[in-house]
N, C-alpha and C positions, 0 to 999 in steps of 0.2 A: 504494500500500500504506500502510499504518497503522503504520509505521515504531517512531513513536514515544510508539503509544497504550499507557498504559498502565494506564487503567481503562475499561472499559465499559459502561454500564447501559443495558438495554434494559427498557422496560417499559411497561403501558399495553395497556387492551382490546384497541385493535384490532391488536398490533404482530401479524403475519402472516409477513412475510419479515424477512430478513439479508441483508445483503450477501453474494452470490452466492460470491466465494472471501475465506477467510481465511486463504489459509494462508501461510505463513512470519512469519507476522505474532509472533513471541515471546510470546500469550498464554503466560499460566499460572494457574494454581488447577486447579480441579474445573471438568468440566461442568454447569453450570446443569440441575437437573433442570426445572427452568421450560420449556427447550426443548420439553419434550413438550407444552405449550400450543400453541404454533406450530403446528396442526392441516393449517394449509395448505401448509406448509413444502415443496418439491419439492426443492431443494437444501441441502446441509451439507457444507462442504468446508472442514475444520480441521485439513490436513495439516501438519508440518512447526512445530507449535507446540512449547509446554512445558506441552501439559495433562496434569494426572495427577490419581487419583482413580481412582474405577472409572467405567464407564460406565453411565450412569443408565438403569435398563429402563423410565424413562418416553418414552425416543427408541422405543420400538415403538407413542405413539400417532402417531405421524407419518406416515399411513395414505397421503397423497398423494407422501412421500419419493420421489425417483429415483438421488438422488445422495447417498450417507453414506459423507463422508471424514474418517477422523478416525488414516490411521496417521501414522508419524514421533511419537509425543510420548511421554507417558508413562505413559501408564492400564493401570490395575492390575486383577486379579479378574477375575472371567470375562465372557465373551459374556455378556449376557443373552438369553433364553429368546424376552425377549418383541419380536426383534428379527424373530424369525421370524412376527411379525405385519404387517410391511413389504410386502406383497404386490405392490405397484409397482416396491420395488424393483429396480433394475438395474445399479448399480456399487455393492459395499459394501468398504471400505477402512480396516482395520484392524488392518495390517502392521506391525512394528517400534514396538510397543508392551512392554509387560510383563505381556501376559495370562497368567492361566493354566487349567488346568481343559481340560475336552473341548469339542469344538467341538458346541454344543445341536443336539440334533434335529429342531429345529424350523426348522432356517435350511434344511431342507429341504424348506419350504414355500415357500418365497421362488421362483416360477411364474416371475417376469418377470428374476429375475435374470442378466445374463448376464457377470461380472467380481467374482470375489470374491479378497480379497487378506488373506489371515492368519496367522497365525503363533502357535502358543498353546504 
């Protein structure tokens, strides 16, 4: 684990993945809405941090995503809409955060999903 990272810059054309789990690792700030660049991205798993911010609805271009973990921290404001564009989908995890608002309509599109974890 990344114990005692405490800045991260990811950047550059071809960056595609992240390491696979990040979670307890004490990030904080906001989510990178950059992440929605990561087109190829299957995995995100950033449970257990101190990210807060809301959650950026450019994670709904992440069209090859399986795995979006991001409860335990701190993110504020609602679902985005455009999560329900994840259509590969299959564990989404966004539990014991500080959401609020109604759970979007459109996470009823999410076909392949089988594990959803929220709390609004």
């Amino acid at each position: 684990m990344l114990v005692k990272l405490e800045s991260l810059r990811l950047d550059g054309p071809d960056l595609t993945m992240l390491p696979t789990d990040n979670n307890g690792n004490s990030f904080r700030g906001d989510i990178p809405t950059e992440l929605g660049n990561l087109v190829d991205l299957v995995e995100l798993r950033m449970t257990q941090n101190e990210l807060g911010g809301t959650i950026p609805s450019t994670l709904g271009n992440l069209k090859k995503i399986v795995d979006l973990r991001l409860g335990v921290n701190r993110l504020t404001g609602q679902v985005p809409s455009e999560l329900g564009y994840l259509d590969q989908l299959v564990d989404l995890d966004l539990y014991y955060n500080y959401l609020s608002g109604t759970i979007p309509s459109a996470l009823g599109n999410l076909a392949s999903l089988e594990d959803m974890y929220l709390d609004v």
